[in-house]
FIPATOR-786857 format. One record per residue (C-alpha): residue in one letter; residue number from 1; x, y, z. Coordinates in pm, 1 decimal. Example, Ala and Ser with C-alpha at 12.3 -4.5 7.8 and 13.67 -1.06 7.14 Angstrom:
<pts>
{code:A | pos:1 | X:1230.0 | Y:-450.0 | Z:780.0}
{code:S | pos:2 | X:1367.0 | Y:-106.0 | Z:714.0}
</pts>
This chain:
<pts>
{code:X | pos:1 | X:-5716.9 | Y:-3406.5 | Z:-3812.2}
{code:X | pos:2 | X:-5347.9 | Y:-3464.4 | Z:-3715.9}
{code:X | pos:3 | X:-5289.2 | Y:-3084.9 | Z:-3721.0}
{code:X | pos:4 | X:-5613.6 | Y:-3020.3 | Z:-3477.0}
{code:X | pos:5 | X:-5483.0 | Y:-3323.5 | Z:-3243.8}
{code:X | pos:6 | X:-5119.9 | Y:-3187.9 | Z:-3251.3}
{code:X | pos:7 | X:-5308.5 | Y:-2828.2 | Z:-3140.3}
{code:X | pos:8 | X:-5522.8 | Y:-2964.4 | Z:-2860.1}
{code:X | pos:9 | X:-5172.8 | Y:-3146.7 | Z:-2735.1}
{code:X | pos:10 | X:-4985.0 | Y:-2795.3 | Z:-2740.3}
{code:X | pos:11 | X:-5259.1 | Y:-2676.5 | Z:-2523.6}
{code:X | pos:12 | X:-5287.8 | Y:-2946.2 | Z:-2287.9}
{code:X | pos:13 | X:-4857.9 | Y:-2922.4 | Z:-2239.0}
{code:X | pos:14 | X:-4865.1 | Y:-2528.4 | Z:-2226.1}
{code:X | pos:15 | X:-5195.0 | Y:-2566.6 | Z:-1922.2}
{code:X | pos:16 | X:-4990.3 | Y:-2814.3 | Z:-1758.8}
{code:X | pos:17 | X:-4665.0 | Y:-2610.3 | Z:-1762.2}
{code:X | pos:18 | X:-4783.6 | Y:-2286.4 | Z:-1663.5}
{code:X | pos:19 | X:-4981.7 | Y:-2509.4 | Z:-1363.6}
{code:X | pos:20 | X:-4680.6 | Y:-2647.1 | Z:-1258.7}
{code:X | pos:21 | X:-4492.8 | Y:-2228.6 | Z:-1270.1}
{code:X | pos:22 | X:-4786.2 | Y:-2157.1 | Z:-1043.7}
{code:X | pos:23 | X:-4767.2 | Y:-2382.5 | Z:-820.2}
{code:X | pos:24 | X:-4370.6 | Y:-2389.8 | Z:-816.4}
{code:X | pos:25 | X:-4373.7 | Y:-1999.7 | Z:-777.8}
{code:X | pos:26 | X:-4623.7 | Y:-2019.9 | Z:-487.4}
{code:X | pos:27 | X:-4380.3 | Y:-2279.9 | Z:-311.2}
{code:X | pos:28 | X:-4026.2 | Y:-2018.8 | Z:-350.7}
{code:X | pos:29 | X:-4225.5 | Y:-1733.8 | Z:-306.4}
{code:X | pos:30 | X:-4295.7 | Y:-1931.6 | Z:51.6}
{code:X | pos:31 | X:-3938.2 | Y:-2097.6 | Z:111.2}
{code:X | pos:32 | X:-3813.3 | Y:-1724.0 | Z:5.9}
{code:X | pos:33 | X:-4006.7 | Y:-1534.2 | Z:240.1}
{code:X | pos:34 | X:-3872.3 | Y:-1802.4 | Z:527.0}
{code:X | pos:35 | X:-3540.3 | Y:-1753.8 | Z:484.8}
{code:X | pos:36 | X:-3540.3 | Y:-1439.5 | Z:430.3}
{code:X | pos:37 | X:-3680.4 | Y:-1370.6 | Z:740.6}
{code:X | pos:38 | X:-3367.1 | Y:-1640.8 | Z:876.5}
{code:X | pos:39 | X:-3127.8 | Y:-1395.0 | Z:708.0}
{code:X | pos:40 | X:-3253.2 | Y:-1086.1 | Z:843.1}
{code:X | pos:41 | X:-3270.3 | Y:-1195.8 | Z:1213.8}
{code:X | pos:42 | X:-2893.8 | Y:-1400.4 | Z:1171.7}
{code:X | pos:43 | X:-2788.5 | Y:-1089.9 | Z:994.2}
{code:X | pos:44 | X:-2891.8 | Y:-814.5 | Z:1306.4}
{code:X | pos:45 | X:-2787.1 | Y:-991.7 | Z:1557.0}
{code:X | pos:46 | X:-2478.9 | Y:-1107.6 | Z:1391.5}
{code:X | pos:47 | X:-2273.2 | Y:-782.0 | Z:1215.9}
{code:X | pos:48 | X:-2253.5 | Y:-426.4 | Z:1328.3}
{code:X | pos:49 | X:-2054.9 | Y:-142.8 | Z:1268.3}
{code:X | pos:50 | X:-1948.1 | Y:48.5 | Z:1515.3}
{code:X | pos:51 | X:-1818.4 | Y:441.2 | Z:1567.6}
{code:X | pos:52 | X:-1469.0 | Y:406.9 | Z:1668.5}
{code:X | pos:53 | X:-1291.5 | Y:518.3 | Z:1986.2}
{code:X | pos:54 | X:-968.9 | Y:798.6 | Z:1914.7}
{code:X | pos:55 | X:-682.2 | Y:722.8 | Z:2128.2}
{code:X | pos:56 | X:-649.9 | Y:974.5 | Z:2396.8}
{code:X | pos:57 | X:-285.4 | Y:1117.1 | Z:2295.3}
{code:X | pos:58 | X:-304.2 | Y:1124.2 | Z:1922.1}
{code:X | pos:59 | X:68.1 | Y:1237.4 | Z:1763.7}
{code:X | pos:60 | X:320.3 | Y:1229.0 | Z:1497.3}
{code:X | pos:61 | X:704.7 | Y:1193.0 | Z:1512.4}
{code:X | pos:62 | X:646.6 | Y:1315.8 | Z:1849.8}
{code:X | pos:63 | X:452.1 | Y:1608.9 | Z:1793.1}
{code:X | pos:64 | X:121.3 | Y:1703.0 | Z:1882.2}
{code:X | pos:65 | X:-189.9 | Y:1643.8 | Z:1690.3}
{code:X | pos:66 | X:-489.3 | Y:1948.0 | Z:1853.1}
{code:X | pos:67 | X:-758.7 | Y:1681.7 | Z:1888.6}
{code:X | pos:68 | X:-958.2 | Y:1983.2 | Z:2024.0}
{code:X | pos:69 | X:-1034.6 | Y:2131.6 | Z:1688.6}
{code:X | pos:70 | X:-1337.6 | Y:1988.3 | Z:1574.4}
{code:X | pos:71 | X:-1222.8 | Y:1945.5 | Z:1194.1}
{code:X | pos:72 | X:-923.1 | Y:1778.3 | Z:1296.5}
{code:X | pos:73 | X:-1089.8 | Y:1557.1 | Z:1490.4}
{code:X | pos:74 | X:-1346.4 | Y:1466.3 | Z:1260.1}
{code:X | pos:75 | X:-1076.9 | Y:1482.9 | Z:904.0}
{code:X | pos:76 | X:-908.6 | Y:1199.8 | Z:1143.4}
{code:X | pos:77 | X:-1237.2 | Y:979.5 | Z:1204.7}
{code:X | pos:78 | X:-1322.6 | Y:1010.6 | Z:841.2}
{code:X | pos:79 | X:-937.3 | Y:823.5 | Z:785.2}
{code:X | pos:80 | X:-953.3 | Y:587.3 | Z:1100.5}
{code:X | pos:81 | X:-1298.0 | Y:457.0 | Z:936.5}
{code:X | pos:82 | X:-1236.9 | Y:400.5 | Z:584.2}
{code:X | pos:83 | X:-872.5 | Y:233.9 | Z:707.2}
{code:X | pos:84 | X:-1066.8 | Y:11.9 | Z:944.8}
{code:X | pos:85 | X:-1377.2 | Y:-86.5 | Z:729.6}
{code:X | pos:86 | X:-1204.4 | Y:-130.2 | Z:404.0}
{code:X | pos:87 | X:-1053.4 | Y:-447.3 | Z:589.1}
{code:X | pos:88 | X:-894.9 | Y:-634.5 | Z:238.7}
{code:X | pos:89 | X:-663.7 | Y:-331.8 | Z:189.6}
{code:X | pos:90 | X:-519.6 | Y:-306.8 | Z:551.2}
{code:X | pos:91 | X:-530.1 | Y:-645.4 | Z:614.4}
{code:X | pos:92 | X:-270.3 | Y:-642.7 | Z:272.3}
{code:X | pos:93 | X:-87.9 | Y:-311.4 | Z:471.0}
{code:X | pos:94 | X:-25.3 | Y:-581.9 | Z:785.5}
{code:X | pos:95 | X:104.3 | Y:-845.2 | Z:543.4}
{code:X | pos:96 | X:355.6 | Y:-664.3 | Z:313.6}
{code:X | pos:97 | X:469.2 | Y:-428.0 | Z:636.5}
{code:X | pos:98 | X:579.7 | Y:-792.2 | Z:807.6}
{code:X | pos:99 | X:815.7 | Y:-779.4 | Z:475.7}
{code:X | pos:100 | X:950.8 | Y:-428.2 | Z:429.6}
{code:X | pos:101 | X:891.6 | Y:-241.4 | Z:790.2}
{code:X | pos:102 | X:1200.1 | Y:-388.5 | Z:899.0}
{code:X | pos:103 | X:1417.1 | Y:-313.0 | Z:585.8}
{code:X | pos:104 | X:1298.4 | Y:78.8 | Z:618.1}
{code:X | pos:105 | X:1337.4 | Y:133.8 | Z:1015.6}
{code:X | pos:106 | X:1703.3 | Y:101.0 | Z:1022.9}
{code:X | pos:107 | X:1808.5 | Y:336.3 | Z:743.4}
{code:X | pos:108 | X:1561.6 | Y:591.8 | Z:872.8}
{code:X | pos:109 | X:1706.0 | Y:562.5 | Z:1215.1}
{code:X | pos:110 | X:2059.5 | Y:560.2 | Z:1073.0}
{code:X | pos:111 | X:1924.6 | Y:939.9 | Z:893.0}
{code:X | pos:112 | X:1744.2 | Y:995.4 | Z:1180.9}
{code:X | pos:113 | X:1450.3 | Y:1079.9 | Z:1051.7}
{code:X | pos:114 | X:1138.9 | Y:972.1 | Z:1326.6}
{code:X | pos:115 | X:1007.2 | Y:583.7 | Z:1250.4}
{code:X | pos:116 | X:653.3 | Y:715.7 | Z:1246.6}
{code:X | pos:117 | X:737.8 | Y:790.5 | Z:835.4}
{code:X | pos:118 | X:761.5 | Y:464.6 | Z:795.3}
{code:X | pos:119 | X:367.1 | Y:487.6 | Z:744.0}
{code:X | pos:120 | X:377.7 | Y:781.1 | Z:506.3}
{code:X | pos:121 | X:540.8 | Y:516.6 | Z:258.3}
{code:X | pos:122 | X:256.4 | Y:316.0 | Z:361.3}
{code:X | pos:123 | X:21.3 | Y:495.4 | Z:273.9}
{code:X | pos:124 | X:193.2 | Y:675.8 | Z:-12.6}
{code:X | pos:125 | X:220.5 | Y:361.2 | Z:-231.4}
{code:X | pos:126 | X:79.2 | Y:15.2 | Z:19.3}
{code:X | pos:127 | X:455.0 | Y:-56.3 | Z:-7.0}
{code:X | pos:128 | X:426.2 | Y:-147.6 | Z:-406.6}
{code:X | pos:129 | X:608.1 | Y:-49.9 | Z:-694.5}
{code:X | pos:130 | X:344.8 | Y:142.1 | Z:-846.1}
{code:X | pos:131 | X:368.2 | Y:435.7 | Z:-1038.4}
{code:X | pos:132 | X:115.9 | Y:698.4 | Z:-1005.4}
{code:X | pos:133 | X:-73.8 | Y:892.7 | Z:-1334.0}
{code:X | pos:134 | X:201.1 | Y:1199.1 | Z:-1241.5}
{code:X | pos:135 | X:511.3 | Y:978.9 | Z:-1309.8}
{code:X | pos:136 | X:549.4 | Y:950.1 | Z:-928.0}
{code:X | pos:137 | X:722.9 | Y:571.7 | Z:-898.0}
{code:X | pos:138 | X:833.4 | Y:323.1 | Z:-592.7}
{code:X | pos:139 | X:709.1 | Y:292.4 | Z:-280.1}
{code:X | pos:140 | X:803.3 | Y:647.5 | Z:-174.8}
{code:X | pos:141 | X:660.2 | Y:781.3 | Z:-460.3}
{code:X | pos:142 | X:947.0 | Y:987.9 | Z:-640.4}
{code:X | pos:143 | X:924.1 | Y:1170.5 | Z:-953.8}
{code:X | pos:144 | X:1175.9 | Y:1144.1 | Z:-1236.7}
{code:X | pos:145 | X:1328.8 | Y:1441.6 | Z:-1149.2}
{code:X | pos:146 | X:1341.5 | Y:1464.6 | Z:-764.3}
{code:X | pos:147 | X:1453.2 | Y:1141.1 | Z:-799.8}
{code:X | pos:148 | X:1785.1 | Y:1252.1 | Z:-997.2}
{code:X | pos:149 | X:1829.4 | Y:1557.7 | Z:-743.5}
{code:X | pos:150 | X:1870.6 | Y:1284.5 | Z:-474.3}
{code:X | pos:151 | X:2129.5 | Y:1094.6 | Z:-639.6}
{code:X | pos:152 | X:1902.5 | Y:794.6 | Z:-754.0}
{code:X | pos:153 | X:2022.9 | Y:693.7 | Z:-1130.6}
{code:X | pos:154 | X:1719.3 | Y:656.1 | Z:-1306.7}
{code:X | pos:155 | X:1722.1 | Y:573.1 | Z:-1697.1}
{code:X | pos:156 | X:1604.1 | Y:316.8 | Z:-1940.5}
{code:X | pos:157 | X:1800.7 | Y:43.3 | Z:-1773.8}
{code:X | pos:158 | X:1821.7 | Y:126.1 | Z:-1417.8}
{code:X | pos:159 | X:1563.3 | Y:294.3 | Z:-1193.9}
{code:X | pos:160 | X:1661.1 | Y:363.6 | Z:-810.3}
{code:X | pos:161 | X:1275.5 | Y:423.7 | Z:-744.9}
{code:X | pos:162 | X:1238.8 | Y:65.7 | Z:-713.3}
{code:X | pos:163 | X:1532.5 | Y:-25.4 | Z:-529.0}
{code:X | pos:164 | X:1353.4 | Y:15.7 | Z:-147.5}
{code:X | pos:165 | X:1690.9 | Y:80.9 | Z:21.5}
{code:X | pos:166 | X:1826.2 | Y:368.9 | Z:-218.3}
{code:X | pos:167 | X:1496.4 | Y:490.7 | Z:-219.2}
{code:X | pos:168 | X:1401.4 | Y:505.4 | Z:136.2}
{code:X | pos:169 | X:1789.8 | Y:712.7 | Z:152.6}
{code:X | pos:170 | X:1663.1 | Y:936.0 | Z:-113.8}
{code:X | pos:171 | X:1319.5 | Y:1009.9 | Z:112.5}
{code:X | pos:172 | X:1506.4 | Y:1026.1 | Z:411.8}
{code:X | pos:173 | X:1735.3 | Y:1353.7 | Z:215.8}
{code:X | pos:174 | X:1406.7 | Y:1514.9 | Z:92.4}
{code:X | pos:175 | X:1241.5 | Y:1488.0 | Z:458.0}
{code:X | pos:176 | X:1580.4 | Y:1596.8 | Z:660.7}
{code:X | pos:177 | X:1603.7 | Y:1904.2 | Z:421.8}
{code:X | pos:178 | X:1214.0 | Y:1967.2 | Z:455.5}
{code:X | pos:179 | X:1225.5 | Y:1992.6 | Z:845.8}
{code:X | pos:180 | X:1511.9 | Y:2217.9 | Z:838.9}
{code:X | pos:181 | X:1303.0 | Y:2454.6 | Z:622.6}
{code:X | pos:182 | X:1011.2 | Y:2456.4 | Z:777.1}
{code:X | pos:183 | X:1057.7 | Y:2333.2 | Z:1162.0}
{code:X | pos:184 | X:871.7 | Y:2047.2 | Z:1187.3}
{code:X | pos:185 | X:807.0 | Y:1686.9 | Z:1107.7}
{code:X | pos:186 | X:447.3 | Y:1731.7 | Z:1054.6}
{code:X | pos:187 | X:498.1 | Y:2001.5 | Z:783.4}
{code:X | pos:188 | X:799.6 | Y:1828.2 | Z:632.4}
{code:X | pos:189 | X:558.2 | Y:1524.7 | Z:562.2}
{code:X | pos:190 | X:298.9 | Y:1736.0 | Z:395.2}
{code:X | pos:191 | X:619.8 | Y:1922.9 | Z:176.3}
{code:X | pos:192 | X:694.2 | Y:1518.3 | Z:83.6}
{code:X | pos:193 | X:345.5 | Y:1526.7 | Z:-55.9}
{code:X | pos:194 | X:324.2 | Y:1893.7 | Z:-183.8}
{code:X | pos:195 | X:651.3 | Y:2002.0 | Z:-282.9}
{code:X | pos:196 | X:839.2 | Y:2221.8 | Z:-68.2}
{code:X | pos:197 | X:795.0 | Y:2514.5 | Z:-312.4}
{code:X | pos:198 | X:442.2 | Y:2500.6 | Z:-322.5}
{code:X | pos:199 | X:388.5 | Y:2470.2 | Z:55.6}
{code:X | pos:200 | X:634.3 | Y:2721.4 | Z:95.8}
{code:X | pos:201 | X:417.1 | Y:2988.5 | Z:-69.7}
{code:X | pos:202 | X:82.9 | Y:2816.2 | Z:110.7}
{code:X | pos:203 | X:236.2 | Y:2920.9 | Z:414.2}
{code:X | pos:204 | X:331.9 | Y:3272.5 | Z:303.4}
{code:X | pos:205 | X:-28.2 | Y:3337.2 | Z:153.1}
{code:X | pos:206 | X:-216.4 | Y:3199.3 | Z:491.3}
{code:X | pos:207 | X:40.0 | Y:3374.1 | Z:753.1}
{code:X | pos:208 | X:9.1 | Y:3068.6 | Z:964.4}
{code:X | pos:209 | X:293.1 | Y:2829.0 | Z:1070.4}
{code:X | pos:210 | X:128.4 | Y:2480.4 | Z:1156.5}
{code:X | pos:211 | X:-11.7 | Y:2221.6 | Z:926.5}
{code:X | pos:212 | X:-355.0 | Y:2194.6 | Z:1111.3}
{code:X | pos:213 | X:-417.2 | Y:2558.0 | Z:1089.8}
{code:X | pos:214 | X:-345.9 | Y:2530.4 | Z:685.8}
{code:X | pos:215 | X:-669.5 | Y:2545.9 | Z:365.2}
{code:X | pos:216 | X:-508.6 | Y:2279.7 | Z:199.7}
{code:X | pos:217 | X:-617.8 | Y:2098.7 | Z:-117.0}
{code:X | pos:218 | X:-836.7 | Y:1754.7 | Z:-61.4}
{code:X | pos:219 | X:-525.0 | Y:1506.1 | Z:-122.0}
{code:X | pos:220 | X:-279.1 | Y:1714.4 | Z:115.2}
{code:X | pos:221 | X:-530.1 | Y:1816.1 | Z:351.7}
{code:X | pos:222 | X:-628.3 | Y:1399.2 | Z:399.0}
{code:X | pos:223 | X:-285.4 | Y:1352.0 | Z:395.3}
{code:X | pos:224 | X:-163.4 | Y:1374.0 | Z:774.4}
{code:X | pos:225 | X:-502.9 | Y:1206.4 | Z:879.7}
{code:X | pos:226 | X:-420.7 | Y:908.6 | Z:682.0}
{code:X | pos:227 | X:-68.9 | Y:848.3 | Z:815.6}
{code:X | pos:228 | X:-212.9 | Y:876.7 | Z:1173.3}
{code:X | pos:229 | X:-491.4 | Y:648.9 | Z:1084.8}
{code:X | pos:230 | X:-308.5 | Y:364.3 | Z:976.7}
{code:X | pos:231 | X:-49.3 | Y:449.9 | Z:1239.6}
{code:X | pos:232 | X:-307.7 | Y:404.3 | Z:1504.9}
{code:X | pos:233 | X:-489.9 | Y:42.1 | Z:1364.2}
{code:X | pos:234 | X:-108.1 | Y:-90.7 | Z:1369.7}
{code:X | pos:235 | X:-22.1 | Y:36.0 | Z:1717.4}
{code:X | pos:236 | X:-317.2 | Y:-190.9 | Z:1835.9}
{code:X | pos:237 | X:-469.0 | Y:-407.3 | Z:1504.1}
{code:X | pos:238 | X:-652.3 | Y:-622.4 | Z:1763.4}
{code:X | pos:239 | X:-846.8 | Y:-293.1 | Z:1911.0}
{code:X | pos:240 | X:-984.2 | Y:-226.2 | Z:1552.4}
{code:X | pos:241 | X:-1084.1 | Y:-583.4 | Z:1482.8}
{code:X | pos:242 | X:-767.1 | Y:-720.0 | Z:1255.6}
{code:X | pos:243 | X:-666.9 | Y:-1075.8 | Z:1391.0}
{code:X | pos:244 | X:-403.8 | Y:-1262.8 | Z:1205.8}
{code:X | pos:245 | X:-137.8 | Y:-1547.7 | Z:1287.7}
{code:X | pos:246 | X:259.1 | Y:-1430.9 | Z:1210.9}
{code:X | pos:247 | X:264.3 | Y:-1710.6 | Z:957.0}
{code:X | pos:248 | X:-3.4 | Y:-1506.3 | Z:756.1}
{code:X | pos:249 | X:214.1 | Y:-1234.4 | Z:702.2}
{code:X | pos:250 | X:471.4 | Y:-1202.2 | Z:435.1}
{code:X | pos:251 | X:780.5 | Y:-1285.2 | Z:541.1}
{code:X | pos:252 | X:1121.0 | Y:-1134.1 | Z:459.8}
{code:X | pos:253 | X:1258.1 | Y:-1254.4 | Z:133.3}
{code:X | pos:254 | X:1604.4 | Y:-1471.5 | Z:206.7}
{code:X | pos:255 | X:1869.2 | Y:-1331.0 | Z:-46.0}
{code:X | pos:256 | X:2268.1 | Y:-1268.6 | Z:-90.4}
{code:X | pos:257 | X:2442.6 | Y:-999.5 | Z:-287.7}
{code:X | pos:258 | X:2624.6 | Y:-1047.4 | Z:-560.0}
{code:X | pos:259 | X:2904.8 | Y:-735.7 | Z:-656.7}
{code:X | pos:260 | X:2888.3 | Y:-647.7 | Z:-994.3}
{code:X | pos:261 | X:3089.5 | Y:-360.1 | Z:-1130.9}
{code:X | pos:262 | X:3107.3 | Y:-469.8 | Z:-1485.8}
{code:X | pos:263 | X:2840.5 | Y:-488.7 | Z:-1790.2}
{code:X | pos:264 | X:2603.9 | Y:-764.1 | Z:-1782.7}
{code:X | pos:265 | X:2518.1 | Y:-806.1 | Z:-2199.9}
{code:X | pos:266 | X:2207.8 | Y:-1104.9 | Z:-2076.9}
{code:X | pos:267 | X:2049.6 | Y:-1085.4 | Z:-1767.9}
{code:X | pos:268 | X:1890.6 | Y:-1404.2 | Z:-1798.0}
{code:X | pos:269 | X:2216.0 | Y:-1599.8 | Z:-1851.1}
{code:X | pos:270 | X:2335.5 | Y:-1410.7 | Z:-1529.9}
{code:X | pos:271 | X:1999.5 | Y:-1548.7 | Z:-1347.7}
{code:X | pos:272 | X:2090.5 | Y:-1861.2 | Z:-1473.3}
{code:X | pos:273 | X:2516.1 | Y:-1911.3 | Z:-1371.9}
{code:X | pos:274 | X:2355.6 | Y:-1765.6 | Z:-1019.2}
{code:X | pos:275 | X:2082.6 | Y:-2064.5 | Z:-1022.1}
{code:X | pos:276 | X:1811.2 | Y:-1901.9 | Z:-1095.6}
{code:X | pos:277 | X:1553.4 | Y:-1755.8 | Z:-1305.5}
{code:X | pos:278 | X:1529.7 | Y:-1383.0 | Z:-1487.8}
{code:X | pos:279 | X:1174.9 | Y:-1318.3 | Z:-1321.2}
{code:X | pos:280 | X:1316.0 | Y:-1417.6 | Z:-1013.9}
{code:X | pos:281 | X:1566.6 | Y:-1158.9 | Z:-1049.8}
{code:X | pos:282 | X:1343.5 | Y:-886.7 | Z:-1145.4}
{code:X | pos:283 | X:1100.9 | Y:-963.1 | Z:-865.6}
{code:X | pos:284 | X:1400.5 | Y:-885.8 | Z:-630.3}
{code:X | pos:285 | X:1599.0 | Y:-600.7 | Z:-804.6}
{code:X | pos:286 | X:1303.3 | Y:-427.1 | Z:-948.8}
{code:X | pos:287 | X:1546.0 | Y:-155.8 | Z:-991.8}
{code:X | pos:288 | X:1668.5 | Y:-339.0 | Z:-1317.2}
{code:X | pos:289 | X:1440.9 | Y:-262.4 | Z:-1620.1}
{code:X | pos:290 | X:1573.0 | Y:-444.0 | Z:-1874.9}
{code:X | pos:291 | X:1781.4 | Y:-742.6 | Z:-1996.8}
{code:X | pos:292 | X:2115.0 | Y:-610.1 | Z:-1997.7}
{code:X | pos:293 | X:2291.5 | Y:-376.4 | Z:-1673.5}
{code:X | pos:294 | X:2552.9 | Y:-124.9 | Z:-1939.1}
{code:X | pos:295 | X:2785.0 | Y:-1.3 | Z:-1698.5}
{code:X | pos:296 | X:3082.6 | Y:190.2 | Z:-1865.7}
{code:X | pos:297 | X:3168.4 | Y:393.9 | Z:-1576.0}
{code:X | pos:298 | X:3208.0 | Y:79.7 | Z:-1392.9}
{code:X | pos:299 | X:3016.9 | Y:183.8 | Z:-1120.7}
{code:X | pos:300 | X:2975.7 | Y:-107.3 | Z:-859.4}
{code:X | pos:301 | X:2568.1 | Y:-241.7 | Z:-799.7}
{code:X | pos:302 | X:2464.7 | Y:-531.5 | Z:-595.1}
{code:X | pos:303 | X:2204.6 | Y:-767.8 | Z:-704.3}
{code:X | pos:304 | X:2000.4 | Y:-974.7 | Z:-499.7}
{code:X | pos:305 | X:2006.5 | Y:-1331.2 | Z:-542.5}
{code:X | pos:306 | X:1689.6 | Y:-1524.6 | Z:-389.6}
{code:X | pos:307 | X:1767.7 | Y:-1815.8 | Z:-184.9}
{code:X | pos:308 | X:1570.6 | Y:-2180.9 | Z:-120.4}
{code:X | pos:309 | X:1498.1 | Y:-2208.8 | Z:204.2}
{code:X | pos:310 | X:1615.0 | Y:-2523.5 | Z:172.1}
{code:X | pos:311 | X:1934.0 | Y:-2405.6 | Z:39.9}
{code:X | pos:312 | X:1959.1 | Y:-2119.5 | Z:320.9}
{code:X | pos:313 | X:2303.4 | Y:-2325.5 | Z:458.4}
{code:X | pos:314 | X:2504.9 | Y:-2353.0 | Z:139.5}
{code:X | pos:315 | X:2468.0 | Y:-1978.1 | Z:115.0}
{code:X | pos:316 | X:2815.4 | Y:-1823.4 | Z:47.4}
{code:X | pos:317 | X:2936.1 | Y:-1578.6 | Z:289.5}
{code:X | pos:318 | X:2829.9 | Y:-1230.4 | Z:325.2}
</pts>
């Protein structure tokens, strides 16, 4: 009896449940349909995506791009669009250029090499130490061995990739020596990218003597199109829908130098006497890669030291 009373009760709770689904699943399926319907109309008349306009007098480093040629024009929208719809990373581009743009437009001027490559390291590396699956480190990208031909020490202790003034020097050297070879700016940007070996014997093989008329491989042949669209969102961010305050940007780390021409045995005791911290250190002189600076040949380094800004006016003297 109690088992035939406890089986009518399962009944009687599984009825009521699956009354209670049905009648709860009728009710979403009804508050679902309304605001969907909500969502769609909010959502059409709310976000679009629009083609985007090409400045009239597209160039680089003051040299002509020929808008005229249909692929050109259209290998440039395909760059202007992904920079201007993949808003996260450019928006980053804005922030980190605040920091480093003005670091890297003197010493090209000083080589002078045109400011416009200023967005080749952009786009090269988004201004981050990274290091791509070839070896290729810093933000200008430089290879182990390039690297060394340009006077950057680079070894298990020290690498120059990292340090963004001796780098940017080192870039500057590779792109002088690239536009004497082969004329102009716009082909010593795609040697940067290519090697000037390689597009040495590109040009040979095609018999032509300007990048745009050149069958290029998919990562050189973007290449140009993706300086010049970044280079055209910054010239007007506004015009391609970026809006942001100067106090979102990154600003310019405050720092002094500190001469060093001697072996440091603990980097983190030197972090320390200078009041402050080893990671600290590192995230200014990337350059250093370990916990100890050898230097036998006595060969003199400077080494950032990151300032408070409330400490900014008992910095020593520079």
């Amino acid at each position: 009896m109690i088992q035939r009373y406890s089986f009518l009760l399962l009944l009687l709770v599984t009825a009521v449940s699956l009354i209670g689904f049905l009648t709860f699943s009728s009710q979403s399926g009804a508050i679902d349909t309304d605001q969907t319907a909500t969502y769609n109309q909010a959502f059409r008349s709310g976000y679009n995506i629009y083609a985007l306009p090409h400045p009239e007098n597209l160039e680089f480093a003051g040299e002509a791009v020929p808008m005229d040629q249909f692929d050109v024009r259209e290998r440039f929208d395909r760059e202007l669009l992904v920079n201007t719809y993949w808003q996260s990373s450019t928006l980053l581009f804005f922030k980190r250029a605040n920091r480093w743009f003005p670091v890297i437009e003197p010493i090209l001027a000083e080589y002078g090499v045109p400011e416009d490559f200023k967005y080749l390291a952009l786009i090269e590396s988004g201004l981050m130490n990274v290091v791509s699956p070839a070896g290729a480190t810093g933000f200008w990208q430089i290879l182990r061995g390039t690297a060394r031909d340009l006077g950057l020490e680079v070894n298990d202790h020290i690498d120059e990739r990292y340090h963004v003034e001796k780098s940017t020097v080192a870039a500057c050297k590779y792109l002088l020596d690239a536009k004497e070879r082969f004329g102009s700016w716009t082909l010593a940007a795609a040697a940067y990218n290519i090697g000037n070996a390689r597009l040495g014997r590109i040009l040979e093989n095609q018999r032509v003597d300007e990048y745009y008329d050149l069958f290029l491989n998919e990562e050189t042949a973007r290449y140009m199109f993706r300086i010049l669209a970044v280079k055209t969102i910054f010239s007007d961010p506004a015009a391609s829908g970026f809006h942001f305050r100067k106090e979102d940007l990154y600003p310019m780390v405050t720092y002094y130098n500190v001469a060093v021409d001697t072996t440091i045995n603990d980097l983190v005791d030197f972090a320390f006497t200078h009041n402050t911290t080893y990671k600290a250190l590192r995230e200014l002189n990337p350059w250093i890669r370990s916990y100890e600076l050898p230097n036998a040949s006595g060969k003199l380094y400077e080494i950032k030291i990151p300032v408070a800004e409330e400490d900014t006016e008992s910095m020593p003297d520079l």
